[in-house]
DRENDO-1510 file (C-alpha; in Angstrom, 1 decimal, always signed):
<recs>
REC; n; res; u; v; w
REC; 1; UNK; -2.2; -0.7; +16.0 .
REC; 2; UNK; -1.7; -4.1; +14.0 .
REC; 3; UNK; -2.3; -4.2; +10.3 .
REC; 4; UNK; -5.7; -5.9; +10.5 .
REC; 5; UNK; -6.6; -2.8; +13.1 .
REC; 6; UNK; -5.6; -0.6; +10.4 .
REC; 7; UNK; -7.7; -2.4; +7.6 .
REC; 8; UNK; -10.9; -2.7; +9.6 .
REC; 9; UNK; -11.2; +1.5; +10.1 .
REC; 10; UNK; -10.6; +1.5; +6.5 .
REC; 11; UNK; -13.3; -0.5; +5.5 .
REC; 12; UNK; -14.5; +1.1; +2.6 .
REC; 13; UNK; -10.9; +0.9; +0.8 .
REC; 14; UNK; -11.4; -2.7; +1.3 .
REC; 15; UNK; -15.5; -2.9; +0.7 .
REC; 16; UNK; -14.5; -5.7; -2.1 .
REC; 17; UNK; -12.4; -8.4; -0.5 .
REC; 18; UNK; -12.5; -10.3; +3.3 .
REC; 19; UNK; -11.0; -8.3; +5.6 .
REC; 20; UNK; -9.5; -11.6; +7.2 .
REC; 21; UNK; -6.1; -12.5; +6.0 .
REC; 22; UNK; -5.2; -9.6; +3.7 .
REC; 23; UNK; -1.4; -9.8; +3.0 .
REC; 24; UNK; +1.1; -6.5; +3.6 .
REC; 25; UNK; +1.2; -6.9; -0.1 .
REC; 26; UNK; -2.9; -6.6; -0.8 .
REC; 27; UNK; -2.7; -4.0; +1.9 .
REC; 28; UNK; +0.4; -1.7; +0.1 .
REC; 29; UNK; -1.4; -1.9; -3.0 .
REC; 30; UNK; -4.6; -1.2; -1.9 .
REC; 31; UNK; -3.5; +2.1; +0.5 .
REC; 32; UNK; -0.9; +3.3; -2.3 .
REC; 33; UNK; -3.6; +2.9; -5.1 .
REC; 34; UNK; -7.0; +4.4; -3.4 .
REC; 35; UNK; -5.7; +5.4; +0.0 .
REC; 36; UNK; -5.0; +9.5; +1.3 .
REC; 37; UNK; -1.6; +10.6; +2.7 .
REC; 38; UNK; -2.9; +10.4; +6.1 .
REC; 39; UNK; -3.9; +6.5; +5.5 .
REC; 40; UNK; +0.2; +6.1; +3.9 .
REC; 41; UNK; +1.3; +7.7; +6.7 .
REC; 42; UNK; -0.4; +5.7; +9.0 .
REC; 43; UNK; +0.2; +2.4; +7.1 .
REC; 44; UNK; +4.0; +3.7; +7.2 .
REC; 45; UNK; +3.8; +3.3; +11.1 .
REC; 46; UNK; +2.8; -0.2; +10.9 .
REC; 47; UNK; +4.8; -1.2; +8.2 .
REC; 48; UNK; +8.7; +0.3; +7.7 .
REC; 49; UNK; +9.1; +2.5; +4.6 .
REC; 50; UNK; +11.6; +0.7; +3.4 .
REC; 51; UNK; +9.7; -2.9; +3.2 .
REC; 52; UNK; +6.8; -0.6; +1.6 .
REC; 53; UNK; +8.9; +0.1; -0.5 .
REC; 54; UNK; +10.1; -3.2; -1.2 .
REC; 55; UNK; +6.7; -4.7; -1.5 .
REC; 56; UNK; +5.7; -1.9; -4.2 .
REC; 57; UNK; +8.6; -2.5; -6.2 .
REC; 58; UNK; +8.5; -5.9; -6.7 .
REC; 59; UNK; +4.4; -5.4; -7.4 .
REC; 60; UNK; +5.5; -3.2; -10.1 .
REC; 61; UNK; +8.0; -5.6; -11.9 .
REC; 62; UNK; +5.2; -7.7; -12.5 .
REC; 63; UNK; +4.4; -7.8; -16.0 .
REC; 64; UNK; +0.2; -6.8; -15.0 .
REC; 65; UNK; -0.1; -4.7; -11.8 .
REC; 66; UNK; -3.0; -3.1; -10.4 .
REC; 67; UNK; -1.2; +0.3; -10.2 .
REC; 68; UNK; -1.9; +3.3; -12.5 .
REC; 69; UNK; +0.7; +4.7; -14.1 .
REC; 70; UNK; +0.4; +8.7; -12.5 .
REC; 71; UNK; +0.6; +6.2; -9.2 .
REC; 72; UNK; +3.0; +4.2; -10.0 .
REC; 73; UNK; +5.2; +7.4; -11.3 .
REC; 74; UNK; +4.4; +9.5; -8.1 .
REC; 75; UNK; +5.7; +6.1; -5.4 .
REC; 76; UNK; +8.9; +5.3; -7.6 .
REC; 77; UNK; +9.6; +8.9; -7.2 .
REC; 78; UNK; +9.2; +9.3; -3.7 .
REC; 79; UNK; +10.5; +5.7; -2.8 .
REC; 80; UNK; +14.2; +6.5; -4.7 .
REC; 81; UNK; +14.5; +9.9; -2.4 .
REC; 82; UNK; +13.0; +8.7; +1.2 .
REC; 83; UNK; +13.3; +4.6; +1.1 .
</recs>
């Protein structure tokens, strides 16, 4: 499965944006923020831990991010121990 595979089942994480040319970085955010374990774990299987990983913490670093801060908590945590 390809990463635009993976966003079309999960159409109704993405019900507000085109489908179409998402980037891994709209797609991390988007999975990480709304998405289930079994949708991370999937999304892990398309795209390495470790460049989730990367892609998260440079989101963060941005002055305004889209993550909430139980969220943002929770993926730093488990990103020091398993990226």
């Amino acid at each position: 499965m390809n990463l635009q595979e993976f966003v079309k089942k999960r159409k109704y994480l993405f019900w507000d944006v085109h489908l179409e040319g998402l980037d891994e970085g709209a797609v991390v955010e988007r999975i990480l923020n709304y998405g289930d374990l079994d949708d991370v774990r999937e999304m892990f299987k398309i795209i390495e831990i470790r460049k989730v990983a990367s892609i998260f913490k440079k989101q963060i670093a941005w002055s305004r991010n889209n993550y909430r801060a139980q969220i943002k908590n929770y993926y730093k945590m488990y990103f020091e121990k398993y990226a």
